[in-house]
C-alpha positions as a printed NumPy array, in Angstrom:
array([[ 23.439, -19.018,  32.753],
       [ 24.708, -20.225,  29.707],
       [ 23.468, -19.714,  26.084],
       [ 25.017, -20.869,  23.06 ],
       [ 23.574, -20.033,  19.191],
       [ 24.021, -22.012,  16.761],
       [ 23.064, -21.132,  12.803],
       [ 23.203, -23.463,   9.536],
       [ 22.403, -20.773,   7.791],
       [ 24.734, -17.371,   8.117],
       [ 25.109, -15.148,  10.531],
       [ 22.805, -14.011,  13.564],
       [ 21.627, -10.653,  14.48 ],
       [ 20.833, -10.957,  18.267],
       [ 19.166,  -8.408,  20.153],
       [ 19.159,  -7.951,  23.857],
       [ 16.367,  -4.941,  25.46 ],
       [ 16.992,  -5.253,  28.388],
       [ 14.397,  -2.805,  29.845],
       [ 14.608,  -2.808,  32.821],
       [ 10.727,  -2.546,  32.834],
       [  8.088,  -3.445,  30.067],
       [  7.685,   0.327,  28.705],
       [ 11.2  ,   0.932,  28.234],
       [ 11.812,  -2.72 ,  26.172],
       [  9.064,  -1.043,  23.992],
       [ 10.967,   1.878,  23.858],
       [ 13.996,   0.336,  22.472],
       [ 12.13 ,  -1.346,  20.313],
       [ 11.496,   1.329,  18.754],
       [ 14.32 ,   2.697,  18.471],
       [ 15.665,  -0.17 ,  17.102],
       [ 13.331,  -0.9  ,  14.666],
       [ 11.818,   2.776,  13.544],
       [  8.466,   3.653,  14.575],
       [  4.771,   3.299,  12.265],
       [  3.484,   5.989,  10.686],
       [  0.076,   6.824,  11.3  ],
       [ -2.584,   5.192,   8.657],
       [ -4.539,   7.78 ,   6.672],
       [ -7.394,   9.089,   8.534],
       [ -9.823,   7.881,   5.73 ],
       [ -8.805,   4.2  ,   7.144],
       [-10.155,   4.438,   9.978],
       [-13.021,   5.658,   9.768],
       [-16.702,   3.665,   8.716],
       [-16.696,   1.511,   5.456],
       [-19.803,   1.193,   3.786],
       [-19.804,  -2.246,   1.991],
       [-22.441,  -5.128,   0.89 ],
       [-21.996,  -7.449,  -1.501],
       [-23.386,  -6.132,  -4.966],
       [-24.319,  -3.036,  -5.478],
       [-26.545,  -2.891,  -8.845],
       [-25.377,   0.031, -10.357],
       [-24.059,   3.814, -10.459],
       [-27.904,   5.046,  -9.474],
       [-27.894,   2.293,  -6.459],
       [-24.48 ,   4.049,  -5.434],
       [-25.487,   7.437,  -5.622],
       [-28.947,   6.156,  -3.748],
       [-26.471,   4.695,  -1.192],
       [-24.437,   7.489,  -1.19 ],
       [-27.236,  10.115,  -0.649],
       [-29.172,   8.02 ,   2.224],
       [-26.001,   8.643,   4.52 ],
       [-26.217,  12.441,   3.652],
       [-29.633,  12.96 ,   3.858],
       [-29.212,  11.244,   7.824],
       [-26.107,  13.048,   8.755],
       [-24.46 ,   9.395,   8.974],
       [-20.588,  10.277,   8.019],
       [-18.761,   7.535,   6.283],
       [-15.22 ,   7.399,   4.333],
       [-14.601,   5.242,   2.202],
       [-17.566,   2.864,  -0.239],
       [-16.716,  -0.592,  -1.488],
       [-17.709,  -2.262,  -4.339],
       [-17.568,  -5.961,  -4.836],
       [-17.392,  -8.437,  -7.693],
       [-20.469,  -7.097,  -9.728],
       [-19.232,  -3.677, -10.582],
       [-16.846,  -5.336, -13.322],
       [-17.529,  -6.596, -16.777],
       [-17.789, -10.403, -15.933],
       [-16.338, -10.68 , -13.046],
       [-12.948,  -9.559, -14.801],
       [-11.085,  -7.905, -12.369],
       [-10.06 ,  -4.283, -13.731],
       [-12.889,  -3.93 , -15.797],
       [-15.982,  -2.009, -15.319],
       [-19.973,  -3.247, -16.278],
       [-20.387,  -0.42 , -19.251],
       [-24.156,  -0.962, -18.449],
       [-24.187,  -0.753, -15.043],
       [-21.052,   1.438, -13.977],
       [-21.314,   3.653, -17.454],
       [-19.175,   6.481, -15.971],
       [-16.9  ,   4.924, -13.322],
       [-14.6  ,   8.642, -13.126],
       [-17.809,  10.529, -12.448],
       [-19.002,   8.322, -10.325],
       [-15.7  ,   8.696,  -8.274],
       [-15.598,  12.035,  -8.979],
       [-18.896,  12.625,  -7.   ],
       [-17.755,  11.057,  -4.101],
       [-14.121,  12.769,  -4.263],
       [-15.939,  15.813,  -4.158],
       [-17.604,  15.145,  -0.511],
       [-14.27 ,  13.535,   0.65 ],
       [-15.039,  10.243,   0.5  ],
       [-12.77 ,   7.236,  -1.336],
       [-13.78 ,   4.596,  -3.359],
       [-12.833,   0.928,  -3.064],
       [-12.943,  -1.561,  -5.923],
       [-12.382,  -5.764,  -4.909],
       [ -9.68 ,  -7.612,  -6.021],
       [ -9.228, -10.927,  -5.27 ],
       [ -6.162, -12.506,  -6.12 ],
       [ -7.794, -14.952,  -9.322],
       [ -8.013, -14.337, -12.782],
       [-11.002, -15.316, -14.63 ],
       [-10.306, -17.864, -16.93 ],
       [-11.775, -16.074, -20.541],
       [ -8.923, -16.344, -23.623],
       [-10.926, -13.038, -25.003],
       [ -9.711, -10.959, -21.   ],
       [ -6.802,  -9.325, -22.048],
       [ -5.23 , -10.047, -18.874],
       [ -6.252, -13.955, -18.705],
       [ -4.643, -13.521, -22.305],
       [ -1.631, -12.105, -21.462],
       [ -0.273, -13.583, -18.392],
       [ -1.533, -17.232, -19.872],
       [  0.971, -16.435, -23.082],
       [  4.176, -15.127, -20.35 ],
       [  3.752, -18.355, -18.175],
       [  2.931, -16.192, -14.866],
       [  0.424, -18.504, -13.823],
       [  0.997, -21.001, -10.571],
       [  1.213, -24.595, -11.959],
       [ -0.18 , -27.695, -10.889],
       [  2.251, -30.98 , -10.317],
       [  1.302, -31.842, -14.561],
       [  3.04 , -27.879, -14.98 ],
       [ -0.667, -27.088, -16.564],
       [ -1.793, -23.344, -15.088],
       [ -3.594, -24.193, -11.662],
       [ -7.439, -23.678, -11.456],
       [ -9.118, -23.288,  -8.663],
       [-12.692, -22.24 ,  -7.841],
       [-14.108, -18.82 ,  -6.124],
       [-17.583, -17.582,  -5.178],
       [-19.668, -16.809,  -6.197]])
């Protein structure tokens, strides 16, 4: 057999596991490469999502149903319509009033809360983040170098 490598680019780290059988490639793998770490237990356990949730009493309604039927969950998701807008990193004040307690609630029966984030910025001058990243240029640009806008549900 012969092999040659060839690189344009720098040099080549090659690695040969040479097993002999399939568990013991794995193996060196490993040892190789480190091992994962185990995900937090919260992970992987049942999400309880839908899209909108209307507000902090809809939650807690949500929240208490799984109690009151001995249906454990982890973790509770909340999409778009929990902010003010649909600016990411903001909260309705007249739907999510107190967004701590709120967490706070669930902390206290061990459960996690989730907010969405897409990755889009609403285009609003008066968001402070719009604002901000528009002034520092960290927007992607179209082929004209004008900030690219693109459109997302809903």
């Amino acid at each position: 057999m012969d092999i040659r490598w060839m690189s344009e680019s720098g040099i080549v780290d090659v690695f040969l596991l040479l097993g002999p059988m399939p568990q013991n490639v794995f193996n060196q793998y490993a040892q190789l490469t480190g091992t994962q770490i185990l995900p937090p237990l919260f992970s992987l356990g049942y999400h309880q999502c839908r899209w909108n949730y209307e507000d902090e009493a809809d939650v807690e309604a949500v929240d208490s149903g799984f109690d009151e039927h001995n249906i454990p969950y982890d973790v509770f998701w909340l999409d778009i319509e929990h902010t003010d807008g649909k600016r990411y990193f903001t909260w309705d004040p007249d739907r999510f009033p107190d967004p701590v307690k709120m967490q706070n609630k669930l902390r206290e029966k061990r459960r996690k809360l989730v907010v969405i984030s897409d990755p889009h910025i609403k285009v609003d001058p008066n968001y402070t983040l719009y604002a901000e990243a528009n002034e520092r240029g960290y927007f992607v640009k179209d082929r004209e170098m004008q900030n690219f806008e693109g459109s997302c549900w809903p």
